[in-house]
N, C-alpha and C positions, 0 to 999 in steps of 0.2 A: 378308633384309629384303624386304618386302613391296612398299615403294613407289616401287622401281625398275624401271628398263624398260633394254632393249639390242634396239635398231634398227638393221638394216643398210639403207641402200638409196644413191640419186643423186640428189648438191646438184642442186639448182636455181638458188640463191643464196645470197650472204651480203650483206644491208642492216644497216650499224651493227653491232648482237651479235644478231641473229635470222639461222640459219640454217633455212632450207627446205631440206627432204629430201623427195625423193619414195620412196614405199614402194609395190608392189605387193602386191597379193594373189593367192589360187586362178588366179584367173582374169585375165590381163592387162589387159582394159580396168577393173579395178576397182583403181584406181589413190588413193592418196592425197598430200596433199601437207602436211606436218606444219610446223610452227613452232615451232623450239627456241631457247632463249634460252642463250647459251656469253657466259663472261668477256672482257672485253676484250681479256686474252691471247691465250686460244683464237681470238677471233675475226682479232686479225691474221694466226695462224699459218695460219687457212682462208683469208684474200682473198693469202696470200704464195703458199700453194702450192697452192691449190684452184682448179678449173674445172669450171663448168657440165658435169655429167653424169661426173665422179670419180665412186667408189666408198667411198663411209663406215660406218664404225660409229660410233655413236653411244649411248653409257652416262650413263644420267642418274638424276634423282630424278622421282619424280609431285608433286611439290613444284608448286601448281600457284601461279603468282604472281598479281598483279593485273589483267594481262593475259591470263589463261587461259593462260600459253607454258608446255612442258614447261621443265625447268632440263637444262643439258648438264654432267656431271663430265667428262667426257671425249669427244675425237674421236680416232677411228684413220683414216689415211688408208691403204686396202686396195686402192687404185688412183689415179695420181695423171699427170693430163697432164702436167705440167710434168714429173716425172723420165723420162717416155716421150719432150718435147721433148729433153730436154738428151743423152739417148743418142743420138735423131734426129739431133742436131747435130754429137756428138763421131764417131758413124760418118760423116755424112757430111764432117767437115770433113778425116780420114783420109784 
């Protein structure tokens, strides 16, 4: 299918169902910051277990809405503070 995309890069934020992703390119100051729109689903499961600067991918459509926002089918969470806290926690409380 033609009018899909898959993005990897690091939330910035999640405001309401607009998640920011930052993507790099070549060269690191050439840096972008995207706005994607996820379901109200997706979007709790990103403010439960997401933090600023995680590691996402991100599978969508070129579906462009009224808003110009990319549409999200899916988020992978490929790096996640919060299970790096909770191990932090269980070794340290050992």
């Amino acid at each position: 299918m033609l009018n899909q995309f898959m993005i990897v890069g690091r939330v910035q934020s999640i405001i309401n169902n607009i998640l920011q992703v930052k993507i790099i390119g070549n060269v690191p100051t050439d840096t972008k910051i995207l706005d994607i729109k996820v379901s109200d689903n997706i979007a709790k499961r990103c403010r439960e277990y997401m933090k600023p600067e995680d590691l996402v991918g991100v599978h969508g459509k070129f579906d462009i809405d009224v808003d110009n926002l990319l549409i999200a089918d899916k988020i992978t969470f490929l790096s996640s503070h919060v299970q790096e806290d909770a191990v932090n926690a269980a070794t340290y409380n050992e």
